[in-house]
N, C-alpha and C positions, 0 to 999 in steps of 0.2 A: 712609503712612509704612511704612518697609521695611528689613527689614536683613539686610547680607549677609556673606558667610562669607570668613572670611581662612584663612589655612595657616601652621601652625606647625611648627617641628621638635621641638616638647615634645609633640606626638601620634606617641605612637610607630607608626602607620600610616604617616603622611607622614614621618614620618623612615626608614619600610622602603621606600616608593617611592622615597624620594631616593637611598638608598643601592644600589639597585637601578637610577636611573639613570644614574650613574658607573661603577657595576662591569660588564661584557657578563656575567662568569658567575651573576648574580643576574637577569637579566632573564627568568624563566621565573615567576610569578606566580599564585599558586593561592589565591583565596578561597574560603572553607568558610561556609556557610550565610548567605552575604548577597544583600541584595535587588538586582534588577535596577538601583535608583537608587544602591545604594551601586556595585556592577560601574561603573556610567558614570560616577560621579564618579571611582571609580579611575583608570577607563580616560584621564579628563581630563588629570587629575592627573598620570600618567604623562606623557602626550603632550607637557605642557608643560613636564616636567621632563627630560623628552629632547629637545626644543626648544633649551633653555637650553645641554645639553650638546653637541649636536652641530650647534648655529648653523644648522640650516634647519627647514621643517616635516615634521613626522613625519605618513606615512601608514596610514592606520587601514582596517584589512579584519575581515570577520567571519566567522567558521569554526560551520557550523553542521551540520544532518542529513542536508542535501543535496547535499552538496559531494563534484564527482567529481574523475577524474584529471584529466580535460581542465581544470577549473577552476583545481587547483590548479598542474597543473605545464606547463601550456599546450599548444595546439593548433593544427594547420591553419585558416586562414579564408579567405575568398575577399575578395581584394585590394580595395580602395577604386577603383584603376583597372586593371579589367578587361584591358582591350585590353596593356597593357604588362608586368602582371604578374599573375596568372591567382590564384596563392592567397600566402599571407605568415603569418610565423608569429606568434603569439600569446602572448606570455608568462604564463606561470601567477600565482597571487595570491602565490605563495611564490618565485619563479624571479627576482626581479626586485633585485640586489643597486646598485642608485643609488642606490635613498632608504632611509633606515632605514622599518622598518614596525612598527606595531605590532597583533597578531594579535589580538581579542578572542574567547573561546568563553564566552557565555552557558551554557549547561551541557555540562558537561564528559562524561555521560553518554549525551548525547543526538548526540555527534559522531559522523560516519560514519566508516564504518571506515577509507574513504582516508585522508581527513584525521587519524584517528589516527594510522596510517600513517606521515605524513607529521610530526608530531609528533613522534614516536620518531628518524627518523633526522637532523631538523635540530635537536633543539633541542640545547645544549649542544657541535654539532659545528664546529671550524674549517673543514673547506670539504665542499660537497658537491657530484655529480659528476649530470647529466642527461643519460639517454639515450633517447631517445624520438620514435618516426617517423622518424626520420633525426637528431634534431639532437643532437647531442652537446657538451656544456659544463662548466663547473665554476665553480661558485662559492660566497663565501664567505656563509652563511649570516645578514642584517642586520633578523633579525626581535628584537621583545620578545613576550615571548606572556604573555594576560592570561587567566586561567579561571576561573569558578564551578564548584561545584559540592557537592553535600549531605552533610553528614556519612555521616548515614544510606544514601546511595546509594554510598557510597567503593568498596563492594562491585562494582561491578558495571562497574566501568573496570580497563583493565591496570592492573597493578602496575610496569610495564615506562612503561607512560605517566608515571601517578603518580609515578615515580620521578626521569623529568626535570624535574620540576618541584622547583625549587632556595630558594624563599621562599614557607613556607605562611601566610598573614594570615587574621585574621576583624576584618569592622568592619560598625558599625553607626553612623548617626547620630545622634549626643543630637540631645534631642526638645525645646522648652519645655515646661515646666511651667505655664507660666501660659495657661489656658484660653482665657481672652479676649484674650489677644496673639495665640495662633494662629488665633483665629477671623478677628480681624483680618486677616491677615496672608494667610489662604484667599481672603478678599473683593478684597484687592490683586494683581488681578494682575500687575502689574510687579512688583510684592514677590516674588509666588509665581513669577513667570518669575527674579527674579535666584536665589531660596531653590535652583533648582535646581542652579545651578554658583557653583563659590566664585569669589571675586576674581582676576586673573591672578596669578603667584608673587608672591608680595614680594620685595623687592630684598633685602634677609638671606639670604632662601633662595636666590636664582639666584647671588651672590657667593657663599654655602659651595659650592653645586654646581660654578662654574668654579673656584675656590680647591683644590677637593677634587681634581679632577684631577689637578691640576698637584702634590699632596701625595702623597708614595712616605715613607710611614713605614716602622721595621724591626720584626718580629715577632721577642718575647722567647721562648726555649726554654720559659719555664711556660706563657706560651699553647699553644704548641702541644699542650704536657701537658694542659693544663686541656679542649680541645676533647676529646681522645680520653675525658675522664671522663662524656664526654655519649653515648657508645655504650654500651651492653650488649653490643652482641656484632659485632666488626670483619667487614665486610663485606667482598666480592671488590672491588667498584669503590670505597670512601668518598665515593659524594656528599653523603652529608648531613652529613658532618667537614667535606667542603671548602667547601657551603654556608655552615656555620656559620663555617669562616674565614674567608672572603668578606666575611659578613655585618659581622664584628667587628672588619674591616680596616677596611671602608667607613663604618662607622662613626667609625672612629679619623679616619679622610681627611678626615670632616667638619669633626671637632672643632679637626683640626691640630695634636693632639699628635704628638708623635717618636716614640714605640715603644709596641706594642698588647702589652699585659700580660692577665693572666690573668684580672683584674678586667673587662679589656673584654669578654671572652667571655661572662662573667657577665653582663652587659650584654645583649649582641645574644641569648644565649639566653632571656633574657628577654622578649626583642621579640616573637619567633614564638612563646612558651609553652613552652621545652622544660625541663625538670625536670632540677636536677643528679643524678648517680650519688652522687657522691659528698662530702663537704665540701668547701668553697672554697677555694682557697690565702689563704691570709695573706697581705697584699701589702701597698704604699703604699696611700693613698688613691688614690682615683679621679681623675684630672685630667678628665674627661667626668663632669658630674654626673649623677645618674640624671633618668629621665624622673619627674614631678611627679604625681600622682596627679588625677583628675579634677575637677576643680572643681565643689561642687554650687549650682547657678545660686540666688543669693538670690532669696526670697521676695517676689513685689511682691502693693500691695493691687491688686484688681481697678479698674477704673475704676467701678465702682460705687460701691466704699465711699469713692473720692477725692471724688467727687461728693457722695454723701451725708452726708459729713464737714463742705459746707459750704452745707447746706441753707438756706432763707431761714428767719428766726427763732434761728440760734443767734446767741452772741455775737462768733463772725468774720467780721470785714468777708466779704463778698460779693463774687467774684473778678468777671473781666471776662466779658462775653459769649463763649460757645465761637462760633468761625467757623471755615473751609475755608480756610486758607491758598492763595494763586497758587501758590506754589511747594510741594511733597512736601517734606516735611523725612524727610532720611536721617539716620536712628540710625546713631550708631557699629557698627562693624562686632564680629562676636566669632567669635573660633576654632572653626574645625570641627574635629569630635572626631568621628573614627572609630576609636577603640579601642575595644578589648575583648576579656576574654581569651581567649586560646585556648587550651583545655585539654589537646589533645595536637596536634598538629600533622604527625603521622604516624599518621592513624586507619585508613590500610588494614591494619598491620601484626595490629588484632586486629576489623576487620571481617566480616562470615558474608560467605563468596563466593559473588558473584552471578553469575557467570561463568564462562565453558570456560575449560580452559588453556590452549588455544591460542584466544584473544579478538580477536589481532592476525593471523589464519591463515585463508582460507577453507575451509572443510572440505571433503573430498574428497568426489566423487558417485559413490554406487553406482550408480545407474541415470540413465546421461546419457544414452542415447538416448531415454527417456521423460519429461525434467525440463524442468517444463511453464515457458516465461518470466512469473513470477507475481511476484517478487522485485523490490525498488524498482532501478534503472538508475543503476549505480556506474562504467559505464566502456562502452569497445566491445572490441572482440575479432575476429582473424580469421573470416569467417564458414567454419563446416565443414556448415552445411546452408543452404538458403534458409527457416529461419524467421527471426522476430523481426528483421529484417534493420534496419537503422542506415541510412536514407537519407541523411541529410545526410554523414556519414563515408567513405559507398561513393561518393557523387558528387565528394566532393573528394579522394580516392585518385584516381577515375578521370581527375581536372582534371588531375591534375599528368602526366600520358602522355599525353594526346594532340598534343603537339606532335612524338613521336618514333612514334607508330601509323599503319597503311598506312590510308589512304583510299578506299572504298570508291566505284572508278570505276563499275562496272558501272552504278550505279543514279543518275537524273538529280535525284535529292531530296540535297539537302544534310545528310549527318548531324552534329545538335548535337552529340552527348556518343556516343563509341564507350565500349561497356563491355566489362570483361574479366572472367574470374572470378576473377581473384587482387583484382579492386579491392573484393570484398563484403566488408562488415563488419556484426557482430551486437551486439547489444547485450550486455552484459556488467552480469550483475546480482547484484545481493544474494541469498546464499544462503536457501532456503528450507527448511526441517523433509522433508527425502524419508520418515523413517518416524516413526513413533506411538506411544507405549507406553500401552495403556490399562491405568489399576488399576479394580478393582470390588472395592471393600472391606467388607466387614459388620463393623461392630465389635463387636456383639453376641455374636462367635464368636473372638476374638482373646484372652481372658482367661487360658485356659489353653494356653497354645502356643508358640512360639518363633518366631513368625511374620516377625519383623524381620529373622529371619538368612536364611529361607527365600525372604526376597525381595527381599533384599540383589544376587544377580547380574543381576536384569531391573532395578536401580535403575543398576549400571556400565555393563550394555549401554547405558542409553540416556543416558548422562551418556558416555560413547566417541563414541557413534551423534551427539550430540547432535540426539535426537530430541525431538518434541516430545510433551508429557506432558499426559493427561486423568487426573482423579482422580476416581472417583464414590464417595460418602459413603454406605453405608448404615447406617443406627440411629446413627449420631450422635449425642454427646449435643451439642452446638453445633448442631442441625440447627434452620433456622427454622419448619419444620414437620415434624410425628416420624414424619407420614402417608407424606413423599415424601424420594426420596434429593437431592444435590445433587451439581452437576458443577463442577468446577476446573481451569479451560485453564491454561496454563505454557507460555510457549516453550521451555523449558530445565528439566532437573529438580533445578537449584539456584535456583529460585524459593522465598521461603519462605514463600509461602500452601502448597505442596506437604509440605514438612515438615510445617508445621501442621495439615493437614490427615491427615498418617498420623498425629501422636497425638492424635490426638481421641476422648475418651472414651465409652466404652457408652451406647447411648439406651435409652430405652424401648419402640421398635416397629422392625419390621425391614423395610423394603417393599422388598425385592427383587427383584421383578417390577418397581416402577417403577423403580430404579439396574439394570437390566439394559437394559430400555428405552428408558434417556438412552443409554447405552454402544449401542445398538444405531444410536440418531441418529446422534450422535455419529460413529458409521466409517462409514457410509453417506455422511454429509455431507463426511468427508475423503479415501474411495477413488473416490465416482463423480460428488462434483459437478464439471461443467463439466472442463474440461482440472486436473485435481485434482494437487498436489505430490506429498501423501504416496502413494510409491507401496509400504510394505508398515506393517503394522502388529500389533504385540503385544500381546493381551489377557490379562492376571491377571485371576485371581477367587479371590476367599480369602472361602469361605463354609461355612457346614456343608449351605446348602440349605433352613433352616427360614425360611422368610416367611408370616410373620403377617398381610401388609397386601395386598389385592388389588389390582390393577391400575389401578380404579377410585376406589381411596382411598377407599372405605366398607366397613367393617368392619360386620356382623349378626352378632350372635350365632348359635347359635355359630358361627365362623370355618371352621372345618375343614380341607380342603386346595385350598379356594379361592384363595389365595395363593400356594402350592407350586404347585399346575395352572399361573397365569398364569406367573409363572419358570418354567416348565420349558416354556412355550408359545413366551413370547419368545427363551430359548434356545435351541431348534430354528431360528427365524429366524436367530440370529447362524449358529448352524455353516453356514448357504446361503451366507454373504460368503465373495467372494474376495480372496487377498492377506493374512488374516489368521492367525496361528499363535493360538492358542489355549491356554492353559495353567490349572489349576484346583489351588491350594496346597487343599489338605484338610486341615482342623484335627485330624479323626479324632473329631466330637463322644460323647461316650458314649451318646447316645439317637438315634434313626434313622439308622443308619450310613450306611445307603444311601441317603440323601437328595442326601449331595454326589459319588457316583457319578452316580446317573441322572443329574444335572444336567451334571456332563463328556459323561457318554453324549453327552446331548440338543445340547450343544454341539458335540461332537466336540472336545474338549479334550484333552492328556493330565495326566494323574495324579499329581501329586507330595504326597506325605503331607507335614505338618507335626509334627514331634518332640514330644512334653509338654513342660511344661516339668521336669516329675519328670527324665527321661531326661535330657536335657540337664546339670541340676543332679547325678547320679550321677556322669555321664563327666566 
C-alpha cells in the first residue's frame, strides 16, 4: 500500500511556480537551503506547469562546474557525412530558441564562471545577439532557470548574479509523523518509487493556468504605492519592485479577479517572506483568500496498538484472518506541502563577502610569459606560443581551408590535413593565484601594538592581487597543540577561516621555529614545485623573536635559547628563496629588543616598527 502526492494552489510554493509559469518575468527561480529532492521536485513541477502553458514538452539542461563556452554557446564539429560536408555547427545548451528550456543549477556557488557569465546576460533579456567563429545570430532568450543554493554561502556568488534572479522560495517536504507508516512505506518500493514525484497536475490547476493567461487584470494606483513600501532604499534598476509586481499580478490572473489592490501585494509579499516597511493600507476585503496554514497530520494509533486492542481473550469479537491481498490497495492521495518560511529572501544584501569585486572578470596576468597551464579548461583561444595547444580546435580550423590551400605537388605521398599557423589554438583556462601572501603571526606579541592597522596594506595588496593567502598561527590560543604552529590555505583573503584566524587569542607557548618552518614548506612547495603558478610571493612576520619552543617540540628545562637559535636557523634558510619580498612588522617588545632585528637580519627582511598602542591612542 502507497500513497501519493497531489499539488495544490493552497501551498504557497506551487502557487509561486505557477505563477512563475504564466508570467516570462518571474521565470528566474532561486531556492535557498533545500535538498537536491526538493530542487527536482521543483524542477518537475515547473516542467509540467510550462507544459500546460506553452502546449509542448519542455526541455531540461543542467548548468554545472564544468560547463565551457563551447557547451554553452556552441561549436564547430566535424559533419556526420564527411565527404559532402567536412564540419557543421553545433548549437550551445542556451543558443537554441525552438523549444522553451528549462535551466537547472544544482548549486549556485559551484557554477563556472562561463556559465555565470552567461546567466547575467540572458536572464531577464528580450533578445540576445551571437557572435562567435564566424556565426553571427540573434535571438530571443526561451529559457526558465531553476537554482539552489545556501543561505550561508550567498556570500560568495555575484551580486550581479543574484540579482537576476526575480522569485526567491525555500521548501521543504512535510515528513509523516507516523513511524511505522513510513517504515512501511521504505519497504514498498513502488510506494517509495511513486513518494518520489507527485501526481501529473490536476485538472484545477492546468485550467487556472490556461484561464490565467488569457486574464489581463488592471493595476490600482495603491498597489503600486503599496509595492514601493517594501523598499528601504530605491535602487538604479527596481528589480525587486518589479518582481514583486509580477508576483501580485500573477497571482491576481489566477484567481480572475478584475483589479490587483494593495491587499494583493500583501499577499505575494507574503509568498517569498518579505516584511512590510510600513503599515498596510486599509482596503476592501481581499477577493483572493489568503493561503491556509499547514495542516498538522492527525495522530494515528500504530498498527500495533490496533492489533493489540483485539487480542484473543478480550471481550470483542475477534476480527478476520490478516492476508495479502492480489491487488495493492492505494490510499487516497494527500497534498504536498513544500512551504516554509522564508526569512529574508534577499540574504546577500547583509551577507560577509566571499568574493572579489570583480567575480564575473578574469583577472589580469602579470607574468604571462611564465603562467604555467594548471587552471581547470574554460574555453580555447588563439594560440600565441605552441604550448598547451587544443588539438581537436586546431584540426577543425585547419578542416574548414583546405578546400581553398595550394597542394603540395612536389611530393608523391598524398597530404591528409595541410596545417597553417594561424589554425593553432590553446587552451584557455581558469585563472590561477600568480602571487602569495604569506602571514607568520605570533600572537603572544600582539597585546600591546597596533598591529591590525600595520597590516592593513599587505591585506589590500592581496585582496587587488587577488592572491592567494597562507596563514601561520603562532601561540594561539585555539591551537590543537600549543607545542606546534598551524597553517591556513585560502584562495582569496576574503575567506573567513582567515579573518578568524588573525583574531585568535594569546596561547601559552610560542614555537616559532616550527610556524617559520611550515612558512618555509610552504613557498618552497608554491615557487619550485613542478611548472609552479605562483610566480612571486609576500612574507609578513609579526613577532618580537622570543620562541620558547624548539624545533623538535621537546622543551628541557631549562630552555634557554634553544628555540631562538632554531628560528633564527630556519630563517636564514627563507632569506636563500627566490621570488620572495620579505617584510618583518616589529612590535618593538620591551625586553630583548634585538631579538626581532637579528631575525629581519637572518631573514633579510626589511624593518617596519609597529606603534604602541599608548602612541596611537595620544594622536
Amino acid at each position: 500500500m502507497a500513497e501519493s502526492f497531489r499539488l495544490s494552489l493552497d501551498d504557497s510554493f506551487t502557487r509561486s511556480l505557477a505563477c512563475a509559469a504564466i508570467t516570462l518575468g518571474l521565470r528566474s527561480i532561486l531556492l535557498f537551503d533545500s535538498s537536491l529532492e526538493v530542487l527536482q521536485l521543483a524542477a518537475q513541477i515547473t516542467a509540467d506547469m510550462l507544459e500546460v502553458v506553452v502546449g509542448y514538452p519542455v526541455k531540461t539542461v543542467y548548468l554545472n562546474s564544468f560547463e565551457s563556452e563551447e557547451n554553452l554557446w556552441g561549436s564547430w564539429q566535424l559533419g556526420t557525412q564527411s565527404e559532402k560536408q567536412a564540419l557543421e555547427w553545433k548549437p550551445g545548451l542556451l543558443t537554441n530558441d525552438s523549444q522553451l528550456c528549462l535551466a537547472i543549477i544544482p548549486d549556485l556557488t559551484k557554477l563556472s564562471l562561463a556559465a555565470a557569465r552567461a546567466c547575467v546576460v540572458l536572464m531577464g533579456a528580450d533578445v540576445a545577439h551571437l557572435e562567435r567563429h564566424g556565426q553571427q545570430s540573434q535571438f530571443q532568450p526561451n529559457i526558465c532557470w531553476l537554482a539552489g543554493c545556501a543561505v550561508s554561502e550567498v556570500g560568495m556568488v555575484s551580486p550581479h548574479l543574484l540579482d537576476r534572479f526575480a522569485l526567491r522560495l525555500k521548501g521543504q517536504i512535510r515528513k509523516t509523523t507516523d513511524r511505522a507508516k513510513e517504515i512501511l512505506e521504505l519497504i514498498d518500493d513502488e510506494g517509495l518509487e511513486k513518494a518520489k514525484k507527485p501526481e501529473p497536475l490536476p485538472i484545477e490547476i492546468s485550467d487556472k493556468l490556461q484561464k490565467g493567461l488569457q486574464h489581463h487584470p488592471q493595476i490600482s494606483p495603491k498597489a503600486i504605492a503599496r509595492i514601493l513600501n517594501y523598499t528601504s532604499q530605491p535602487e538604479i534598476y527596481p528589480r525587486r519592485e518589479i518582481a514583486l509586481a509580477r508576483l501580485s499580478l500573477a497571482n491576481v490572473r489566477l484567481e480572475g479577479a478584475d483589479e490587483m489592490g494593495a491587499n494583493h501585494v500583501d499577499i505575494a509579499a507574503q509568498m517569498i517572506g518579505l516584511e512590510p516597511i510600513s503599515e498596510p493600507i486599509k482596503e476592501t476585503p481581499n477577493p483572493i483568500p489568503e493561503l491556509p496554514p499547514e495542516p498538522t497530520p492527525k495522530e494515528e494509533k500504530p498498527p500495533s496498538e490496533k492489533q493489540n486492542s483485539q487480542l484473543p481473550g478480550t471481550t470483542e469479537k475477534t476480527s478476520e484472518l490478516v492476508y495479502q491481498p492480489d491487488k495493492p490497495k492505494l490510499l487516497p492521495s494527500i497534498p504536498l506541502k513544500l512551504t516554509s518560511k522564508l526569512e529574508n529572501p534577499y540574504p546577500e544584501d547583509t551577507a560577509t563577502v566571499e568574493r572579489e569585486v570583480d567575480s564575473l572578470r578574469l583577472p589580469t596576468r602579470r607574468f604571462r610569459s611564465k603562467a604555467a597551464p594548471r587552471g581547470s579548461i574554460i574555453g580555447v583561444e588563439k594560440a600565441k606560443t605552441l604550448q598547451d595547444i587544443a588539438l581537436v580546435p586546431t584540426l577543425l580550423e585547419a578542416a574548414k581551408y583546405q578546400p581553398i590551400r595550394p597542394k603540395n605537388e612536389t611530393t608523391s605521398e598524398k597530404l591528409l590535413l595541410s596545417l597553417s599557423p594561424t589554425d593553432f589554438y590553446s587552451y584557455r583556462r581558469s585563472p590561477v593565484a600568480e602571487q602569495m601572501l604569506m602571514l607568520v603571526i605570533d600572537h603572544t606579541c600582539l597585546q600591546d601594538c597596533d598591529w591590525q592597522e600595520q597590516l592593513l596594506p599587505y591585506l589590500s595588496w592581496a585582496y587587488v592581487e587577488r592572491a592567494s593567502v597562507c596563514l601561520i598561527q603562532v601561540g594561539a590560543a585555539n591551537a590543537s597543540n600549543l607545542l606546534q604552529a598551524e597553517r591556513i590555505m585560502a584562495h582569496n583573503i576574503l575567506v573567513p577561516r582567515i579573518n578568524a584566524g588573525l583574531e585568535a587569542g594569546r596561547g601559552k607557548a610560542t614555537p616559532l621555529a616550527h610556524g617559520l618552518q611550515l612558512g618555509l614548506q610552504t613557498l618552497r612547495h608554491a615557487l619550485q614545485h613542478g611548472r609552479s603558478a605562483v610566480q612571486q610571493a609576500v612574507l609578513v612576520v609579526i613577532s618580537d623573536g622570543r620562541g620558547n619552543v624548539p624545533l623538535d617540540g621537546f622543551i628541557k628545562k631549562p630552555v634557554g635559547r634553544k628555540g631562538v637559535e632554531d628560528a633564527l636557523l630556519v630563517a636564514e634558510s627563507i632569506g636563500k628563496l627566490d621570488r620572495v619580498k620579505r617584510v618583518l612588522l616589529n612590535p618593538q617588545p620591551k625586553q630583548y629588543r634585538d631579538l626581532p632585528l637579528e631575525l629581519a637580519e637572518k631573514m633579510g627582511a626589511s624593518v617596519s616598527n609597529i606603534p604602541p598602542l599608548g602612541i596611537v591612542e595620544e594622536e
